[in-house]
C-alpha positions as YAML, in Angstrom:
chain: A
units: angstrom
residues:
- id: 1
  name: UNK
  ca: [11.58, -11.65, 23.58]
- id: 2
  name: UNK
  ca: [15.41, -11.65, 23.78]
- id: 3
  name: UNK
  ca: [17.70, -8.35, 23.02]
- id: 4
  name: UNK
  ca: [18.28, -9.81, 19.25]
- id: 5
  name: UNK
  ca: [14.45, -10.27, 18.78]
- id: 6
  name: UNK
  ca: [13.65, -6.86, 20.11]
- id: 7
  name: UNK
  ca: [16.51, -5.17, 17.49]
- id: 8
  name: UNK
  ca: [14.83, -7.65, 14.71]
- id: 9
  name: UNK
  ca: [11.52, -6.57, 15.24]
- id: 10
  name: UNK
  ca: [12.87, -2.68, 14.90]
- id: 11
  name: UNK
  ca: [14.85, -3.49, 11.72]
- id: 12
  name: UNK
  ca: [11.59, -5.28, 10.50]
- id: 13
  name: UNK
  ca: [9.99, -1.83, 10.84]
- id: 14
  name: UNK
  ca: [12.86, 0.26, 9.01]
- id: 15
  name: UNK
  ca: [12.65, -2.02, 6.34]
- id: 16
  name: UNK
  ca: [8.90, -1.87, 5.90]
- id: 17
  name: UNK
  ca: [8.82, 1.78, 6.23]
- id: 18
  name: UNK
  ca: [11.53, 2.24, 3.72]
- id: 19
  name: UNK
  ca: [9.90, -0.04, 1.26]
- id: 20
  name: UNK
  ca: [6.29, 0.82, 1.36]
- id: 21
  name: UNK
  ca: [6.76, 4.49, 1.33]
- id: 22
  name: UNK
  ca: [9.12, 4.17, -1.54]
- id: 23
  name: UNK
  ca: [7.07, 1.65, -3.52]
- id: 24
  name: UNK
  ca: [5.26, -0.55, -1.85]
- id: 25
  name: UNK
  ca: [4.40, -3.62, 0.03]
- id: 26
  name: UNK
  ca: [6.34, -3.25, 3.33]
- id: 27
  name: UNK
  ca: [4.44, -5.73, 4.94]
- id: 28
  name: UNK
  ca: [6.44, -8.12, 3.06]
- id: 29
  name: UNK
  ca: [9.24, -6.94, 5.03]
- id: 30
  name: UNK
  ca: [8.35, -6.94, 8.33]
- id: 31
  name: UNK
  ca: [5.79, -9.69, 8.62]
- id: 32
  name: UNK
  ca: [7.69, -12.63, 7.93]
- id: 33
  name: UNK
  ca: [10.02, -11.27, 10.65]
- id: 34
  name: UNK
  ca: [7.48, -11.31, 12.82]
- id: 35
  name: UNK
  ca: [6.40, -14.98, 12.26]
- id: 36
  name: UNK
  ca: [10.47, -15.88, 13.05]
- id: 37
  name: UNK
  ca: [10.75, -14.25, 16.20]
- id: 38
  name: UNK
  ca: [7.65, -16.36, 17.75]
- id: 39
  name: UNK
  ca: [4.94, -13.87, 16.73]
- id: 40
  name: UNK
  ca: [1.39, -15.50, 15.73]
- id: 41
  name: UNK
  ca: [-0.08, -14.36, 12.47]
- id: 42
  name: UNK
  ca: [-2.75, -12.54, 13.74]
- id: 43
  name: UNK
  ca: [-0.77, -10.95, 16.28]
- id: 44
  name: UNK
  ca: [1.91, -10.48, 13.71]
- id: 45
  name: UNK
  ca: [-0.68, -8.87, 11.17]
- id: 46
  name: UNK
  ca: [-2.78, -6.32, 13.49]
- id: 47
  name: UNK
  ca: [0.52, -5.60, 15.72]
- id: 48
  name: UNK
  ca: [2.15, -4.48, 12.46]
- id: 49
  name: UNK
  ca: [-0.64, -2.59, 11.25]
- id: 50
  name: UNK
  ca: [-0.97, 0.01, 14.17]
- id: 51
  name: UNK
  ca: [3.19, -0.52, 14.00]
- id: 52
  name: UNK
  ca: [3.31, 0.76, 10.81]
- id: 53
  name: UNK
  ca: [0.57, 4.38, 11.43]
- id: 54
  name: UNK
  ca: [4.24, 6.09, 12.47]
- id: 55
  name: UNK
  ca: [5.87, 5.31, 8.93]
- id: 56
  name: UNK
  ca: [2.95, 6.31, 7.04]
- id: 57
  name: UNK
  ca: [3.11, 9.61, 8.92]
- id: 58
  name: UNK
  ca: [6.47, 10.24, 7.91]
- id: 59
  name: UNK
  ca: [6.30, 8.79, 4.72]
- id: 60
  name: UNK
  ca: [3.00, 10.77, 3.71]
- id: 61
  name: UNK
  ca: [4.16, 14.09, 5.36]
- id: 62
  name: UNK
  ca: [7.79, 13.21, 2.63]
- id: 63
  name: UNK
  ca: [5.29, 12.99, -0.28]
- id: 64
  name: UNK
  ca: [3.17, 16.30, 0.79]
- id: 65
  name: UNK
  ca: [4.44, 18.69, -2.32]
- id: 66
  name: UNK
  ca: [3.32, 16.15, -4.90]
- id: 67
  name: UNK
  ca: [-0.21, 15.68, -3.66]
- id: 68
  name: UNK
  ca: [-1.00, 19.32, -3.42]
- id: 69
  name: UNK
  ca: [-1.99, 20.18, -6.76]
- id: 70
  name: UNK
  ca: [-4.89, 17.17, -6.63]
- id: 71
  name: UNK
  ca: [-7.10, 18.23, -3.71]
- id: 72
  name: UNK
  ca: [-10.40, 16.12, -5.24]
- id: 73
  name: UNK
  ca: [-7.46, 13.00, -5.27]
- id: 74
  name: UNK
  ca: [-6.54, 13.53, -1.99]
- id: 75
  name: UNK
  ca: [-10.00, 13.20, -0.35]
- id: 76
  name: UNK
  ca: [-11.56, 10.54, -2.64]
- id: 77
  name: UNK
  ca: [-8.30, 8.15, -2.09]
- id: 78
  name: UNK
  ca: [-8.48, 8.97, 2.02]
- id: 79
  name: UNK
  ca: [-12.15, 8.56, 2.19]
- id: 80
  name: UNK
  ca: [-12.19, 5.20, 0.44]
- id: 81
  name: UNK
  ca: [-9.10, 3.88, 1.87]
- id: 82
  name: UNK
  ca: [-10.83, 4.36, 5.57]
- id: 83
  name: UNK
  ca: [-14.24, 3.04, 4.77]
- id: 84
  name: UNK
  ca: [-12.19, 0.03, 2.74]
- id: 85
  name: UNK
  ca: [-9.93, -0.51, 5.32]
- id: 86
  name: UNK
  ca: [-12.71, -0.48, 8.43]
- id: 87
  name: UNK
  ca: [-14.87, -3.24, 6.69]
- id: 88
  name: UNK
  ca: [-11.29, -5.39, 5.65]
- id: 89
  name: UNK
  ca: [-10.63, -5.10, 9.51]
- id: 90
  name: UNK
  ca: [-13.78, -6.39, 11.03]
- id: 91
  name: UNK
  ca: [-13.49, -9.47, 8.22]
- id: 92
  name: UNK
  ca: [-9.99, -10.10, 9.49]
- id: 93
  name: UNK
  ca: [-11.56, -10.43, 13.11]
- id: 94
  name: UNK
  ca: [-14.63, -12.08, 12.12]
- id: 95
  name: UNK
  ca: [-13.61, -14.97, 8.94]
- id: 96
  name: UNK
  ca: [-10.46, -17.39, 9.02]
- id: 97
  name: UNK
  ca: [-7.32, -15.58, 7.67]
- id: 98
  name: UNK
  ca: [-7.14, -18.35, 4.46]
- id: 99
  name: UNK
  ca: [-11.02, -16.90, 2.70]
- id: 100
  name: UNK
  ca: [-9.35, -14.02, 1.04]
- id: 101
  name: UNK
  ca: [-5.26, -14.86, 1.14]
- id: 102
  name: UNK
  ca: [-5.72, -17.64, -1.59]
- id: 103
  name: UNK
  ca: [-6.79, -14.88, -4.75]
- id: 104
  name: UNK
  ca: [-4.78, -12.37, -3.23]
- id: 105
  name: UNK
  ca: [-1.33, -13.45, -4.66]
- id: 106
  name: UNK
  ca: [-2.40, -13.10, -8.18]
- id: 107
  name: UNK
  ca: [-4.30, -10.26, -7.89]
- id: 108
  name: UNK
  ca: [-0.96, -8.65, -6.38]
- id: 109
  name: UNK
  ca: [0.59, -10.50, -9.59]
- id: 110
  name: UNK
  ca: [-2.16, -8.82, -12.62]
- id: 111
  name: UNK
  ca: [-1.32, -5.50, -10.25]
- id: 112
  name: UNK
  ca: [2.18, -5.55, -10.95]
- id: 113
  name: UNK
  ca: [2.05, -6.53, -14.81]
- id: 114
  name: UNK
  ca: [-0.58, -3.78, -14.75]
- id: 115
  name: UNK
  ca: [1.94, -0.92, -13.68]
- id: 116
  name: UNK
  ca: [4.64, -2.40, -16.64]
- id: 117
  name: UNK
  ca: [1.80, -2.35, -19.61]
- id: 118
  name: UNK
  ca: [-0.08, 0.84, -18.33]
- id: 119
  name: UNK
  ca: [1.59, 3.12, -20.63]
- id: 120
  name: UNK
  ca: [1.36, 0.87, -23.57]
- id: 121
  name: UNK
  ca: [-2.50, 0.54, -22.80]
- id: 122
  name: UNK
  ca: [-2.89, 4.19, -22.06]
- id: 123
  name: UNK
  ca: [-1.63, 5.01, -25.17]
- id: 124
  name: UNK
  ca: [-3.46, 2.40, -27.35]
- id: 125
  name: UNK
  ca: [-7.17, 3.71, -25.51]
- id: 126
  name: UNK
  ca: [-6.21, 7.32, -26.56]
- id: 127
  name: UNK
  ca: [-5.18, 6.65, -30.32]
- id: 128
  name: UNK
  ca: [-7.98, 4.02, -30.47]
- id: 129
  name: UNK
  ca: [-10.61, 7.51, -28.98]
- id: 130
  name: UNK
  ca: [-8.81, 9.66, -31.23]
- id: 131
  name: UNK
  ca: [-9.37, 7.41, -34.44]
- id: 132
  name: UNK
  ca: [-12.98, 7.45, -33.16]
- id: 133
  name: UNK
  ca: [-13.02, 11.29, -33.71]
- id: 134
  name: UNK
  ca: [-13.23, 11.50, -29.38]
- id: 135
  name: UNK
  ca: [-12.47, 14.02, -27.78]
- id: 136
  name: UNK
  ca: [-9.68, 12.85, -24.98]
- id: 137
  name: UNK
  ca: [-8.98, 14.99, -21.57]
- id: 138
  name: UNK
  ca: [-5.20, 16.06, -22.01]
- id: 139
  name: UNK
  ca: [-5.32, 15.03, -18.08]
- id: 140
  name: UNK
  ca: [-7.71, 12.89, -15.78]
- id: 141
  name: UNK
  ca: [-7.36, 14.24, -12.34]
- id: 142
  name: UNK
  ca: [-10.53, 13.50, -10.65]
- id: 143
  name: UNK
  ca: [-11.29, 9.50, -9.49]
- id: 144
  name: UNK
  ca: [-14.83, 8.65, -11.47]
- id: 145
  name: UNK
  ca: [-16.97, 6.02, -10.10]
- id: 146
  name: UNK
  ca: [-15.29, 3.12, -11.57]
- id: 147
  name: UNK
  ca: [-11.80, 3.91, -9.76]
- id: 148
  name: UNK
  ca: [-13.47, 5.00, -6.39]
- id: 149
  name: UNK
  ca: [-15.06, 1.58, -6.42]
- id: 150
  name: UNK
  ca: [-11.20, -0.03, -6.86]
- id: 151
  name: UNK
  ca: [-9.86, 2.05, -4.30]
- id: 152
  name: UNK
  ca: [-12.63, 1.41, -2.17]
- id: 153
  name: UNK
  ca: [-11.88, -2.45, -2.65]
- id: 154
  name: UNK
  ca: [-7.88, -2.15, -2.09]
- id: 155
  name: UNK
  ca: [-9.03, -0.54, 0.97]
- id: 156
  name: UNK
  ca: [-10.35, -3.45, 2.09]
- id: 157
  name: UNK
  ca: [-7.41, -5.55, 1.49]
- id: 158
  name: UNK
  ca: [-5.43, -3.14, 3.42]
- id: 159
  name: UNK
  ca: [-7.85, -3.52, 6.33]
- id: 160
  name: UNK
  ca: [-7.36, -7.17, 6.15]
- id: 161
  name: UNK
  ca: [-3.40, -8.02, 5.48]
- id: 162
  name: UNK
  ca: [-2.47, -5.02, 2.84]
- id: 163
  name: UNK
  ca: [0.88, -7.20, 1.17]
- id: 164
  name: UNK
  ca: [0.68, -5.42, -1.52]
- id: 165
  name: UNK
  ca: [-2.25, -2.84, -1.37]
- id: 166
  name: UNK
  ca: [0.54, -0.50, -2.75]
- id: 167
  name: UNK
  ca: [1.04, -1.91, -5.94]
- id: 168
  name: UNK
  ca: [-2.08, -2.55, -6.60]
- id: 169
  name: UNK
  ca: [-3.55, 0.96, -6.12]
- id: 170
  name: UNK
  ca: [-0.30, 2.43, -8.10]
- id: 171
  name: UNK
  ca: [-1.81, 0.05, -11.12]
- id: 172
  name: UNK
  ca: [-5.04, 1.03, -10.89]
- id: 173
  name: UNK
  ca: [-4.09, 4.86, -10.09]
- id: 174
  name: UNK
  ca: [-1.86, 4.67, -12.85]
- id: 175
  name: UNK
  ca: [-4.24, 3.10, -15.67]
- id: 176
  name: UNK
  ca: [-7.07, 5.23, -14.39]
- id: 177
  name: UNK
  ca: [-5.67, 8.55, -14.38]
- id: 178
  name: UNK
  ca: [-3.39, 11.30, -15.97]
- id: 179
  name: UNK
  ca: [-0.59, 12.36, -13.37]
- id: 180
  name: UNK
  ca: [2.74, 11.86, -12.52]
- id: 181
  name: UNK
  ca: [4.15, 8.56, -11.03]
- id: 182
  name: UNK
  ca: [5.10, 10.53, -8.26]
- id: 183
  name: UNK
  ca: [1.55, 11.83, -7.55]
- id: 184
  name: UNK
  ca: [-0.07, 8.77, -8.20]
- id: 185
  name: UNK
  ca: [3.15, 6.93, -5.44]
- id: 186
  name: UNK
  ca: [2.10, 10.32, -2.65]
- id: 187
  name: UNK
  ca: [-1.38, 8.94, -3.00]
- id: 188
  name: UNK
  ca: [-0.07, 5.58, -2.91]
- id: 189
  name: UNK
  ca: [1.14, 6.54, 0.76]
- id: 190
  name: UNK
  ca: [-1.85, 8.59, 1.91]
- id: 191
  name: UNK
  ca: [-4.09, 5.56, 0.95]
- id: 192
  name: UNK
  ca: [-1.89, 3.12, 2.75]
- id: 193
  name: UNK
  ca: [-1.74, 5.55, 6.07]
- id: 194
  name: UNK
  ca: [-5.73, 5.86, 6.19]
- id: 195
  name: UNK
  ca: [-6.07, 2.31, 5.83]
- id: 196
  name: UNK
  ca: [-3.89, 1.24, 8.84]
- id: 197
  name: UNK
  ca: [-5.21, 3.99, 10.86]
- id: 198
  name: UNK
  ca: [-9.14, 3.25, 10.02]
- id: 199
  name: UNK
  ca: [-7.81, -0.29, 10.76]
- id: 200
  name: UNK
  ca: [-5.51, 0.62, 14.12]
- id: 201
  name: UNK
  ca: [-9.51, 2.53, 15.18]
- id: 202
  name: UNK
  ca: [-10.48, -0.94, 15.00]
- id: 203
  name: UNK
  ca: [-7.82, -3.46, 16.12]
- id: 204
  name: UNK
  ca: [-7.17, -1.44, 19.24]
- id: 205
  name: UNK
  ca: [-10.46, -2.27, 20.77]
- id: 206
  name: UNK
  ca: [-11.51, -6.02, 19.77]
- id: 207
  name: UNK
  ca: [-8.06, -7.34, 18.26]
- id: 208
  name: UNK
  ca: [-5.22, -9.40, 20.27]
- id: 209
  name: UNK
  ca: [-2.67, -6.36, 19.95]
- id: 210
  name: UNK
  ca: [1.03, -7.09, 21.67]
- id: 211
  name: UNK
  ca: [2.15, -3.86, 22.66]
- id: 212
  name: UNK
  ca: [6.04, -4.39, 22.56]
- id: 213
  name: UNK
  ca: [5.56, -5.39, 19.23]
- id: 214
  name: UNK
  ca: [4.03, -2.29, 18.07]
- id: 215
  name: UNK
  ca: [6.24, -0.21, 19.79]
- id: 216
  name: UNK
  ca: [9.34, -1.32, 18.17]
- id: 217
  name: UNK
  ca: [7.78, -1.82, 14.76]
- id: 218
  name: UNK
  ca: [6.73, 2.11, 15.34]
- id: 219
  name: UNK
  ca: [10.09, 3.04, 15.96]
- id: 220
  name: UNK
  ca: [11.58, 1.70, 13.08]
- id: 221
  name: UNK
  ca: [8.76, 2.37, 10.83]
- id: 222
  name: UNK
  ca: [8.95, 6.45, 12.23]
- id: 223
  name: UNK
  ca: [12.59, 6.48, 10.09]
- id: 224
  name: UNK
  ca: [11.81, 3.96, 7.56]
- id: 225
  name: UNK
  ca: [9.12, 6.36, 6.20]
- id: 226
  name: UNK
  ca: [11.22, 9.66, 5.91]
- id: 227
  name: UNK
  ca: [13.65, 7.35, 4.75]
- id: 228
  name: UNK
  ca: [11.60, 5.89, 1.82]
- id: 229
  name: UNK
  ca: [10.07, 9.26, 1.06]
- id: 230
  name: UNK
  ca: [13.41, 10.81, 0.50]
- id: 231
  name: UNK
  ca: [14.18, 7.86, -1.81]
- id: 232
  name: UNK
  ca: [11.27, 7.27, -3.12]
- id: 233
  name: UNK
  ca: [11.00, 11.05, -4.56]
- id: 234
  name: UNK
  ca: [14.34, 11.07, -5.95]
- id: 235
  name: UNK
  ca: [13.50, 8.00, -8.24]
- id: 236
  name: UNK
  ca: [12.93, 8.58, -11.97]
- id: 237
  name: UNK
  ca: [9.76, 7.39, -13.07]
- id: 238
  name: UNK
  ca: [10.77, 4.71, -15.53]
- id: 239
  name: UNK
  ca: [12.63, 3.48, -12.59]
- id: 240
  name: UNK
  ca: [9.89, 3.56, -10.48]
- id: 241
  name: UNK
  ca: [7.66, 1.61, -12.52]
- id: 242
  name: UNK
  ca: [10.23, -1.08, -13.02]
- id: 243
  name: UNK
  ca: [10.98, -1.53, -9.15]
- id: 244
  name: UNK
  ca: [7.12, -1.49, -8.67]
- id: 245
  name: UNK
  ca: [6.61, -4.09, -11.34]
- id: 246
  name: UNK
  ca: [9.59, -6.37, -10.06]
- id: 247
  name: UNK
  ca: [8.76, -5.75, -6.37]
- id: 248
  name: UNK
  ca: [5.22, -6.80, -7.08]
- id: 249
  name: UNK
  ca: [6.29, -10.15, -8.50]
- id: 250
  name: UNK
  ca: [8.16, -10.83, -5.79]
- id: 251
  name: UNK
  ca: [5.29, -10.26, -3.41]
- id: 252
  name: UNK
  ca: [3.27, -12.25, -5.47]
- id: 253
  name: UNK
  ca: [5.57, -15.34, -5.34]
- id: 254
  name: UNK
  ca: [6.21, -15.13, -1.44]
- id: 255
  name: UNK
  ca: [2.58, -14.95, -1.06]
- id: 256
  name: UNK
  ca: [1.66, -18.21, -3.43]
- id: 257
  name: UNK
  ca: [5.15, -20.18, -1.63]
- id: 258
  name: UNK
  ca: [4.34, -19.09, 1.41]
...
């Protein structure tokens, strides 16, 4: 790889890190990068993975103040992001990349409409319980079975490719439970960290790594995240939820066009 490629690759890494610690889906960025500089897609998609442990680091450690008050969050999202993420990476390694990429698109697509309607829905459930003379929580801050099983399943995405495991665990985070946007994006991050590191336990052993390339997709990832978290935290949440929503279509169309 020439001097250009090299700097592409790192930029590729900025960007991702910026993006996925601020709302999600930096693979988007840095993947297709990958594929123009001569990169394989499986090289490209486990090389990026371990690439990307540095930015979720960063990005995580940027987020720290708004996970502390959710301790019971914190564990169940890590815990089910790593055992996710483990089985999604011995899949990758073991089935043909195209058995789970053709749903994923428009799952990443009900994910992001998910995020827009969330407060309309939340709202309807709770007048609906009300009119029912039932008793709501004025805040849901523990993950019930239902939601562990979700997370547990976007955790296996992320294992596999992870496009948009972000946005899809900010829509289910978001439907399922009663905290700030910014809580629910600082979980967002954690999950995405465990994954690729649960994943990186396994890809560094049986998968066909390239070395440069996670170097340099480190290195740019390492500033992308304290980048993103600085941005990220300063967003309002109304603006949040749009760019989450908008980047999520976008995903999803790059995804189904290829």
């Amino acid at each position: 790889m020439d001097l250009l490629g090299m700097l592409a690759v790192v930029g590729a890494g900025l960007g991702a890190g910026i993006v996925v610690t601020a709302i999600g889906a930096g693979t988007l960025v840095s993947f297709p990068i990958l594929l123009a500089v001569g990169v394989s897609p499986l090289v490209a998609n486990v090389s990026n993975t371990v690439g990307l442990v540095p930015g979720g680091v960063t990005g995580t450690w940027g987020y720290r103040s708004e996970m502390a008050g959710y301790p019971q969050l914190v564990r169940r999202v890590a815990l089910t992001s790593i055992v996710g993420a483990l089985v999604g990476a011995v899949l990758l390694l073991a089935f043909p990349p195209g058995a789970f990429e053709a749903v994923v698109p428009y799952l990443v697509l009900f994910a992001a409409t998910l995020v827009g309607i969330q407060p309309f829905v939340s709202a309807a459930l709770r007048r609906r319980a009300e009119r029912r003379g039932i008793v709501v929580a004025a805040d849901r801050e523990t993950m019930g079975p239902g939601l562990t099983a979700v997370s547990s399943v976007v955790g296996v995405y992320g294992g596999y490719f992870g496009a948009g495991q972000g946005v899809m665990l900010v829509a289910f985070l978001a439907l399922g439970l009663d905290v700030p946007l910014q809580a629910i994006n600082a979980l967002k991050n954690l999950a995405i960290l465990a994954a690729n590191v649960a994943a990186t336990v396994v890809f560094v052993f049986v998968a066909p790594l390239d070395w440069t390339i996670v170097a340099l997709i480190a290195v740019g990832s390492l500033v992308g995240g304290w980048i993103g978290a600085h941005l990220g935290r300063r967003l309002s949440p109304t603006l949040f939820r749009v760019l989450v929503v908008l980047f999520g279509y976008v995903v999803a169309i790059r995804l189904i066009v290829g």
